[in-house]
Every structure is written in C-alpha cells, then in structure tokens.
C-alpha positions in Angstrom: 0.0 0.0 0.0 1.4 3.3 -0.9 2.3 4.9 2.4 2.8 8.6 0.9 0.1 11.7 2.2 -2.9 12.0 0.4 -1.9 15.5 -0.1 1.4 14.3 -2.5 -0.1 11.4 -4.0 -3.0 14.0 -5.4 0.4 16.2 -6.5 2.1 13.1 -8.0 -1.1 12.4 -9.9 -1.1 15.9 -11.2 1.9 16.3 -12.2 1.6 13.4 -14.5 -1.4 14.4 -15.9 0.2 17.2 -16.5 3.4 16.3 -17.9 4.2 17.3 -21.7 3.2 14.7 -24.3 5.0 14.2 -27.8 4.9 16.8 -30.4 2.0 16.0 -32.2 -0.5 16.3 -28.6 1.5 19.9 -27.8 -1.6 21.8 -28.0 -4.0 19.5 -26.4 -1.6 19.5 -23.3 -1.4 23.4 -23.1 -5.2 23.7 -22.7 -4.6 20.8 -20.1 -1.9 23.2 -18.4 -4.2 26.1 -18.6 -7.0 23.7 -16.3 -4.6 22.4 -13.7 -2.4 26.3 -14.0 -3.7 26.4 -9.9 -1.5 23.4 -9.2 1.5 25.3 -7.7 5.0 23.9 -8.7 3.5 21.6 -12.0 2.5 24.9 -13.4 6.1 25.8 -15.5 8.0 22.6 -16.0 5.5 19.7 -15.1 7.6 17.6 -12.7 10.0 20.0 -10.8 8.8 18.4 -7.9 11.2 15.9 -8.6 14.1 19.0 -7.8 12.8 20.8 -5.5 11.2 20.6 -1.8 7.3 21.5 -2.3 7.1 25.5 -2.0 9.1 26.1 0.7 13.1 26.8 1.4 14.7 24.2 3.5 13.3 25.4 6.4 11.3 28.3 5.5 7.8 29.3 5.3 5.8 28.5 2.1 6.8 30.2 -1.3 4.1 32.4 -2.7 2.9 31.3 -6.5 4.5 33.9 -8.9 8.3 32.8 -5.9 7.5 29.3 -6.6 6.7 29.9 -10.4 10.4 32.0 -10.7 12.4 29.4 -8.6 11.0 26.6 -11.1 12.1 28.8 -13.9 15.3 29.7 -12.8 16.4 26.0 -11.7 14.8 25.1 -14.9 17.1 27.1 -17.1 14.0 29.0 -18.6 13.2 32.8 -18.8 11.4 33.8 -15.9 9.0 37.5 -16.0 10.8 39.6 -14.1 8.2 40.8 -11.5 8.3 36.8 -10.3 11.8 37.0 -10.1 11.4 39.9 -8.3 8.2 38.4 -5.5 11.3 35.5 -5.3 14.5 37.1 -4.5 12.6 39.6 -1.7 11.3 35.7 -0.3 15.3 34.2 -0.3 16.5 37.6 1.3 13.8 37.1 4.3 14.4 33.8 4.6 18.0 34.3 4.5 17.4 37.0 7.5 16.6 33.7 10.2 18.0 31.0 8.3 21.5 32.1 7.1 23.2 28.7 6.9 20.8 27.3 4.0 23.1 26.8 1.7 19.9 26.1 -1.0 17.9 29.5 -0.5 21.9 30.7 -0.8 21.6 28.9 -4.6 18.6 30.1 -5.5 18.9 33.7 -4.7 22.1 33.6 -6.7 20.3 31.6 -9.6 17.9 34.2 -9.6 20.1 37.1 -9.2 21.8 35.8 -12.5 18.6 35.4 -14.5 17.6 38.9 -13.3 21.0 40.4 -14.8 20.3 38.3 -18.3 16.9 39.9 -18.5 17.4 43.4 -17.3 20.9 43.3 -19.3 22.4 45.0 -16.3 25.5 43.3 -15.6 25.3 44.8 -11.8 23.0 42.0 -10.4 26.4 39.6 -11.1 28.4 40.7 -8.4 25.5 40.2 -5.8 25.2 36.6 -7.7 28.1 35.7 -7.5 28.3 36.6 -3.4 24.9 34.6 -2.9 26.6 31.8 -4.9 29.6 31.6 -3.1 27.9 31.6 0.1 25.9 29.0 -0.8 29.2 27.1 -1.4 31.0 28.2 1.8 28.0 27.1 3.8 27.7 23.7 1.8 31.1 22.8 0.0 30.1 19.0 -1.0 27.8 17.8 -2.7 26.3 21.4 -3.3 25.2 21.0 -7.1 22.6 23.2 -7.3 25.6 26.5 -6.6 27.8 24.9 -9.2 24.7 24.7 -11.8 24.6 28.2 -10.7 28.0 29.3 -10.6 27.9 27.7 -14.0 24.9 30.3 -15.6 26.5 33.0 -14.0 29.8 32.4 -16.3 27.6 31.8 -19.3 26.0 35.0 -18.4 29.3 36.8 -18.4 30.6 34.8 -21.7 33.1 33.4 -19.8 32.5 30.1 -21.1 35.6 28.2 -20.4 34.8 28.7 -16.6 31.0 27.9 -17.1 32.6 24.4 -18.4 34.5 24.2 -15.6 31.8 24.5 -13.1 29.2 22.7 -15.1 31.5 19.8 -15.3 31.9 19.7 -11.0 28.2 19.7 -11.0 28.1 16.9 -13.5 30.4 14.7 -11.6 27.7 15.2 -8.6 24.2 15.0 -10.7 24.9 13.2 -13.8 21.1 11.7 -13.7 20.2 15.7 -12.8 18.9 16.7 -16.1 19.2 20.4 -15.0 22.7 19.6 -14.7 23.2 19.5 -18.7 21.6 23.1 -20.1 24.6 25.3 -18.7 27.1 23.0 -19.7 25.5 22.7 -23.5 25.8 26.3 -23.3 29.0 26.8 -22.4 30.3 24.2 -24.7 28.6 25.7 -27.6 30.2 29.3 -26.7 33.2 27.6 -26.9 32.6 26.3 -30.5 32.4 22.7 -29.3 29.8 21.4 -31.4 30.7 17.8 -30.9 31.3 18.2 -27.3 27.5 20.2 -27.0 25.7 17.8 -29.5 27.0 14.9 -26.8 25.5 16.4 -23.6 22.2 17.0 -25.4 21.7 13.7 -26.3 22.5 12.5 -22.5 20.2 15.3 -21.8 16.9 14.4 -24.1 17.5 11.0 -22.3 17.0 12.2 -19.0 14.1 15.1 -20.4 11.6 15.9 -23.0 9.6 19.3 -22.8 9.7 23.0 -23.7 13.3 23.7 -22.3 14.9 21.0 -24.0 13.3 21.6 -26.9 14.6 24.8 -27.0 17.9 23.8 -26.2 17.8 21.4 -28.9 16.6 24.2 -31.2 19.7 26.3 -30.5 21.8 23.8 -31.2 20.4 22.7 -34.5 20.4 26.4 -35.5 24.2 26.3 -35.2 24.2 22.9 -37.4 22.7 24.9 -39.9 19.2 22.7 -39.2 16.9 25.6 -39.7 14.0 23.7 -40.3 14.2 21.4 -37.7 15.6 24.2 -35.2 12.1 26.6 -36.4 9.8 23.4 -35.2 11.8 22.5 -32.3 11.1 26.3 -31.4 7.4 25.9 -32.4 6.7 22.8 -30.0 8.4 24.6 -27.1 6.6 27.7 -27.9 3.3 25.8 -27.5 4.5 23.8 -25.0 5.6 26.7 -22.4 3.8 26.8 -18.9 4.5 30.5 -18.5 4.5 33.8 -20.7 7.7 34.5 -20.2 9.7 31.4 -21.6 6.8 31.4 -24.2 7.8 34.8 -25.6 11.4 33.8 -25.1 11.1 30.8 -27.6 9.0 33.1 -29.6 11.5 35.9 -29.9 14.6 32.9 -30.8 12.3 31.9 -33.5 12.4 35.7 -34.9 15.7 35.3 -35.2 15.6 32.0 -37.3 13.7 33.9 -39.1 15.4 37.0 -39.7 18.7 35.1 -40.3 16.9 33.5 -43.5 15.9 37.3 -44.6 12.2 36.2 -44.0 11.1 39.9 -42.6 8.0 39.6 -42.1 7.6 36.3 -40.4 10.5 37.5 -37.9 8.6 41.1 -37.0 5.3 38.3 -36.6 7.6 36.1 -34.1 9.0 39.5 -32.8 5.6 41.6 -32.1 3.8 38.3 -30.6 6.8 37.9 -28.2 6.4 41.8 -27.1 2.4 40.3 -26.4 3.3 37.7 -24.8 5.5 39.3 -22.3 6.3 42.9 -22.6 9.6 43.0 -21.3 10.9 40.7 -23.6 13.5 43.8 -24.9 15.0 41.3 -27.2 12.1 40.8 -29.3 11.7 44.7 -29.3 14.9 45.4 -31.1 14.3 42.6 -32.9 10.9 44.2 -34.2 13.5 47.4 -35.1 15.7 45.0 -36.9 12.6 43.5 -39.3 10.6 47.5 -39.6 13.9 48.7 -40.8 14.5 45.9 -43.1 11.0 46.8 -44.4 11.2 50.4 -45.0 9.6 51.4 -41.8 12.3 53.4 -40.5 10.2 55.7 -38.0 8.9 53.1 -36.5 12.3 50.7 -36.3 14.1 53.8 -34.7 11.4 53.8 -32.1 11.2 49.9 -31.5 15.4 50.2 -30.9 14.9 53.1 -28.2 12.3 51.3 -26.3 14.5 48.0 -26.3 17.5 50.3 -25.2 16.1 52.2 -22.7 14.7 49.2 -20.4 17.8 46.8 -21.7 21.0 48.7 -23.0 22.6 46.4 -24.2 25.8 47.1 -26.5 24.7 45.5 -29.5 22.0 47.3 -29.3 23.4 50.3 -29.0 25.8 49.4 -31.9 22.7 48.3 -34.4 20.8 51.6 -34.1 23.8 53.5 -34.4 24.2 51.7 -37.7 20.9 52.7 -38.9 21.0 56.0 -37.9 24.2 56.1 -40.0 23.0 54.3 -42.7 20.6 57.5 -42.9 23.3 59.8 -42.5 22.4 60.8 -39.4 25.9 60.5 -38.0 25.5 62.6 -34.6 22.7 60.8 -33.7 25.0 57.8 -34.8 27.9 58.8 -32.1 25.7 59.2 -29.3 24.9 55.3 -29.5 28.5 55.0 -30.2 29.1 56.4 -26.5 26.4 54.6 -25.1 28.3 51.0 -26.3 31.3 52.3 -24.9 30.0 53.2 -21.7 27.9 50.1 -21.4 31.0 47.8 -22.2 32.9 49.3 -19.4 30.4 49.1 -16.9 30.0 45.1 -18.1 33.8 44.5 -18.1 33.8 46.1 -14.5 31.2 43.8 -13.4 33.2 40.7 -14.6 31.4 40.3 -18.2 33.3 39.3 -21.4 32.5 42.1 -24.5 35.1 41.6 -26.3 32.9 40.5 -29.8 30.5 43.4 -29.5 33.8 46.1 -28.5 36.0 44.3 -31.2 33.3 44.6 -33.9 32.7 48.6 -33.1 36.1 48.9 -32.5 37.0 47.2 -36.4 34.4 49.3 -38.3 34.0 52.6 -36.3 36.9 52.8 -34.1 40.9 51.4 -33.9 41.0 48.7 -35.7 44.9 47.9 -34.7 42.9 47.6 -30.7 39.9 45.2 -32.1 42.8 42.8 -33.5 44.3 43.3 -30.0 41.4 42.7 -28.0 39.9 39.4 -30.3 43.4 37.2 -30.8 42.8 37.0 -27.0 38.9 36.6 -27.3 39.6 33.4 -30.2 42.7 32.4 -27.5 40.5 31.5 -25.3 37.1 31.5 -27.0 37.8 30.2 -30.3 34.2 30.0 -31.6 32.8 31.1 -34.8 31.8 33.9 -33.9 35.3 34.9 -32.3 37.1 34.0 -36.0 34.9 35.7 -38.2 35.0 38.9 -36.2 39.1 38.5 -35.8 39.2 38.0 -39.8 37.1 41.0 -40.3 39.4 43.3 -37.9 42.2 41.8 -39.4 41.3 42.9 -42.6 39.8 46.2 -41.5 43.6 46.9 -40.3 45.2 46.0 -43.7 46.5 42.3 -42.9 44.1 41.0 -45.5 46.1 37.4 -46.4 46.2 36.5 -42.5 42.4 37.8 -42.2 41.8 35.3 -44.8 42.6 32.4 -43.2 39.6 33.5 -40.0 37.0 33.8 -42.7 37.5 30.5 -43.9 37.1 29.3 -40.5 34.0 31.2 -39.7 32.6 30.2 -43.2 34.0 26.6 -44.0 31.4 25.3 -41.9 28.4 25.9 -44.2 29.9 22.8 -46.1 28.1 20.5 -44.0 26.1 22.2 -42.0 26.6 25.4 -39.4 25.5 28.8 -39.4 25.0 30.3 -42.3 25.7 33.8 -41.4 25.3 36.3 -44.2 27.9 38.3 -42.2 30.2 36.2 -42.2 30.1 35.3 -45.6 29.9 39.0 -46.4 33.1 39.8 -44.5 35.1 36.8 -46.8 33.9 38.0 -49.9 35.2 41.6 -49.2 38.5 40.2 -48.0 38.9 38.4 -51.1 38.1 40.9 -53.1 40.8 42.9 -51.7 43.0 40.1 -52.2 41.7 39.8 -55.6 40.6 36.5 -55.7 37.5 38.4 -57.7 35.9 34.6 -58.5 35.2 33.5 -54.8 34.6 37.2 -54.0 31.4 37.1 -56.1 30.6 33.9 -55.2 30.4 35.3 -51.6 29.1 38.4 -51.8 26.1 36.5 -53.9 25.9 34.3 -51.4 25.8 36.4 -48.4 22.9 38.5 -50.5 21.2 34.9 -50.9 21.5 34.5 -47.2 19.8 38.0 -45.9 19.0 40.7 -48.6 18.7 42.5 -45.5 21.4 41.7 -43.4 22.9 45.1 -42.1 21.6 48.3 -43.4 25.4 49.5 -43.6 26.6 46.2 -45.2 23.7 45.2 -48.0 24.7 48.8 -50.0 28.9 48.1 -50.2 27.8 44.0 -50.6 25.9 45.4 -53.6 28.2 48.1 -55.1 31.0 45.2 -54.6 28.8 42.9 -56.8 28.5 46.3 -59.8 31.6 46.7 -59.5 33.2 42.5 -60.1 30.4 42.6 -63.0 28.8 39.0 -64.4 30.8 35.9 -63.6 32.9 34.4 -66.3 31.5 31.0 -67.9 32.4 28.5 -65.5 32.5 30.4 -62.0 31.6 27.4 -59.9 28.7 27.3 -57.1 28.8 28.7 -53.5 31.1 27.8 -50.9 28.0 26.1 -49.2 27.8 23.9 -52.1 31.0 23.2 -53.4 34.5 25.3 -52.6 36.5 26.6 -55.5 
C-alpha cells in the first residue's frame, strides 16, 4: 500500500497528468496546463517536484505562486518574468534573515540574481550573484550541485565560457542523472565552439528530459548545425509547450531570429511583435521588431522599436545596431551618441566581470581602432575560439590591412556551411570583401552573392557596399563554380 500523504499522492497524480506529451498532442496538453495552471509547482515545468522541496526553502515558510513559479524557472534554465523574479529574490533575502546557513535558499537567490541580470541586461546583479553563490558554497562545500549549476549560468552570463565548463562539469560529476545539470554546460560548450562536445551532452540530456526547455535547447543547437527547419519546429513545439509567458515569448522571440537570419522579414517582425504580447519585457524581441521594420522600410517606426528596447535593456549590441541605422541614414551625430552609449555600457559590463570583447572588437574594427579590435579578439579566439570569435578577428584583421592572414579566420567562420553550421550572411559578407581585396574576384562574387542569398537585408550599412561590390566585379565568367556552401572553388 502506498504509504505517501494523500496530499502528495493528489500532486504526484497531477503532475503526471500534467506532464508534456509528444509533439504531435503539444496543443492538447497546453489547454490541459491552462485547467490544472492552480497546481502550484506543475505549473512551468511539469515535474520539478522531482528537484525541489514543495514550496518552501529548507526550512522556510511557504513560497508564494509567482516565488514558486520564478524558482521553477530559474532551476529550470528557462526565462522567468521579471516581477516573479522579483516576489522571489525579496522571499530568499527574508528567509536568509533567520536561516543564514541554507546553503539552498543561498543557490537560489544567486540563480535568480543571475537570471535577473540576463533579462534586465544589467550586468550589476552579477556581483551580488556571484556573493549569494559563493555563500551557498562556503556554507555547503560538497555535494552542493545546485551552486555549481549556478555558478555555471553565472559564467555563461558573463561569456566566460571556459569557466562555465568548468563548473558545469563539478556539478556533472555530482548529478549526472540531474537533467538540470546539462543546459549550462550545453551552453557553455557551444560558446566555446564545441559542437561535438554540445551535441554529446544534449543527447544524455533528451535521455533524462523531454519538454519545452529541452526543446529549445535542442533548437539552438540545431540552429548552429545549420538545421533551420528542424531548429524553427523544435522552437514551435516549445513555444506551445511553455507553462508561462515569459519562456513562451522567449522561444518566440529565438524563433524571430531564425527567421530573420533567412531574410524572412515579415515572419521575424510576426515572431517579434507576438513575443512583445506575450510578455512585454521581452526587450530582445523589441529590437528585434527594429531589426525587421527597418529591413521593411519602416524606418520611423524601427528607430522607435530600438529606443524602447534600449532604454529598459541597453545592451551594447543594441546600441551598436541603431547607431548603424542611424548612420545608414546619415544621421551620424545621432550615430555617435549610440556609439558612446556601447562604450559606456561595455565598461560598466567588463567592470562587473562580463566578457564584451565581440561586441567592442566589432565597433572597434568598423567605427573605431582597428589595430585595438585585432588586440582585443586574438585574446577573445585564444580562449574563446568560436565562430563567432574567428569571423570577427578576420574581419578586424582585414579592416587593419592584414588582408592574407584575415583570410585564413574567414575561412574558418565560413568553412562550416559545407556541411552544415551557421549560415551567417555576415560572415560570408566579411570573406567575400577580403577576397576581393585580395583579388581572388571569383570567390569574391561567389560570396558576396551568397551572403545577398543568405539575408537581402542583413545590415543596413553592409547590403549597399555587398551590392556596389557585386556592380563593381560585373557577371561571372563561364564556369565560376557554385557557392562555398555547395561546393568550394
């Protein structure tokens, strides 16, 4: 006879009902979730009982629903709203107040401290993470998995991905059944450019997991395989899937950006403007929307999409797109003032322990000293040697007149495409213009074609000089063989 209260064997029974099907019964269960919404703890994840005490600290008083709905999130690795995380991380502190040795409530105010940086996109929370965190560890030092996992998404958060792999491999060696165990350390083995390494954890991990946060782990990674049409429906599933607006709108605003890489416009402002719906401070989504309306034409209404997205989340790339558009319009003092807005924003991050190096390196290459951006991103590939980090390298390299050498990173940023990766119309942009300065005019147009094939609307700066490059090489000569994503030549 099953011995357990009849209180948790009505949970238990819940939670199963209420437990994500497969793909094709996604919408079925979400009507299910919005029935059995009043079951507190079931509501985000479906089964996070499994990880954490039943609404309540270690030894503290009940969590209230939008604290229990945040903490699932957080330890869940999915976008929480921000007034939740707020209702939580006032709950920890209290606690905290009489129970200052819980080395949990110590993890999960630093969990949540780190989530609230990511979705403000101020980089001041960090610090005060990183305290709670360490606390957590000082008061616990073994067997304390949930501080590592945390410790782990705090590095992510600061692009400091070789230490997130450090930590996300200690809490690995604890939890390896732990299935929250394996989204920071996908994460940080993808922002280190370790497909292989990334594509092996998620596999242990869909073995462990199925739902809306794997999916959209899964999703990311298929994006970077170059798997668009498997990353969009991943993205779709988790979308319709999601227990709570704000990872909803989260999934919704990464599938924008699928779509926007493709140069689909107007599906990415659809993915964009439902996101902003869904959950209004989803800032990310808002500049995409600026991204898409300026791609359309709509430039009055893209400048004011960017300045709402900057002035609740100013982030540097941001700051760095609209100053681009404004340029692209000639509007070049209105350009420098977002110029000086990255600047200051990337010293306050650096200051607070996170990594802009790609963001400063790419300003820095087309706006500013491009002898510095070579500086500052041989030690960002050093360490970080991603896609990302060799494409922008190449591109500074060139921008500072060692054109063969900058060569050899666009290769590496582009060779991918072969067999799958990103295909980045920026990246193949930059290698077409460095071999057109190296006058290799064949794979130059091949490139620059290609990019334009990519995203027509890539970069309001970069479509006009892709296109005058393209005048300027004139029509291929019979025989000028197929794109690098097809065959090299």
């Amino acid at each position: 006879m099953d011995d357990k209260p009849q209180e948790t064997r009505e949970r238990d029974a819940a939670c199963e009902r209420d437990r994500p099907p497969g793909r094709g019964g996604a919408r079925r269960w979400v009507s299910r979730r919005v029935l059995l919404g009043s079951v507190a703890g079931c509501a985000v994840l479906g089964g996070v009982l499994v990880l954490l005490p039943w609404g309540r600290g270690a030894d503290g008083p009940p969590e209230s629903a939008p604290g229990a709905r945040a903490r699932a999130a957080v330890t869940g690795g999915v976008p929480a709203s921000l007034p939740d995380l707020e209702i939580l991380i006032a709950e920890r502190q209290r606690h905290l107040q009489k129970h200052p040795e819980d080395a949990e409530a110590w993890a999960v105010l630093g969990t949540a401290r780190v989530e609230q940086g990511r979705r403000l996109a101020d980089p001041a929370h960090y610090p005060r993470a990183e305290k709670a965190l360490r606390t957590s560890l000082r008061v616990r030092a073994k067997g304390n998995a949930g501080a590592l996992r945390g410790m782990a998404a705090l590095a992510n958060a600061r692009r400091d991905y070789p230490t997130a792999r450090e930590w996300g491999e200690r809490a690995l060696k604890l939890e390896p059944k732990r299935w929250t165990t394996y989204p920071p350390l996908i994460e940080a083995c993808a922002g280190l450019g370790d497909d292989e390494a990334a594509g092996r954890m998620l596999d242990r991990l869909k073995a462990l997991r199925s739902g809306p946060a794997v999916m959209a782990r899964a999703a990311a990674l298929y994006r970077d395989k170059g798997w668009r049409e498997d990353a969009a429906a991943q993205l779709a599933d988790a979308a319709a899937a999601a227990g709570e607006p704000a990872e909803r709108a989260g999934y919704l605003e990464r599938a924008g950006q699928l779509a926007w890489e493709r140069g689909d416009r107007e599906s990415a402002l659809r993915y964009f403007q439902e996101a902003v719906r869904t959950d209004p401070d989803q800032r990310a989504a808002q500049a995409g929307q600026g991204r898409a309306l300026a791609a359309l034409g709509r430039t009055t209404e893209a400048l004011g999409a960017y300045r709402a997205a900057l002035a609740r989340q100013p982030r540097p790339e941001y700051a760095l797109e609209l100053g681009e558009l404004y340029e692209s319009l000639g509007l070049r003092r209105a350009a420098r003032v977002q110029y000086d807005l990255l600047r200051e924003r990337v010293r306050e991050a650096t200051a607070h322990g996170v990594d802009e190096n790609l963001v400063r390196g790419r300003f820095e290459a087309d706006h500013g000293d491009p002898g510095a951006a070579v500086r500052l991103l041989r030690a960002e590939w050093r360490r970080q040697p991603s896609a990302a980090a060799a494409d922008a390298l190449g591109w500074a390299l060139h921008r500072s007149g060692r054109h063969e050498e900058a060569l050899e990173f666009a290769v590496r940023a582009t060779e991918e495409t072969k067999g799958g990766g990103v295909r980045s119309a920026l990246y193949v942009f930059h290698r077409g213009m460095i071999e057109r300065e190296l006058e290799r005019y064949g794979s130059a147009r091949r490139h620059l074609r290609e990019a334009m094939r990519i995203n027509p609307y890539f970069s309001p700066l970069r479509v006009p000089q892709a296109e005058a490059a393209l005048e300027r090489l004139g029509d291929p000569p019979v025989g000028d063989g197929p794109p690098s994503w097809a065959a090299e030549g």
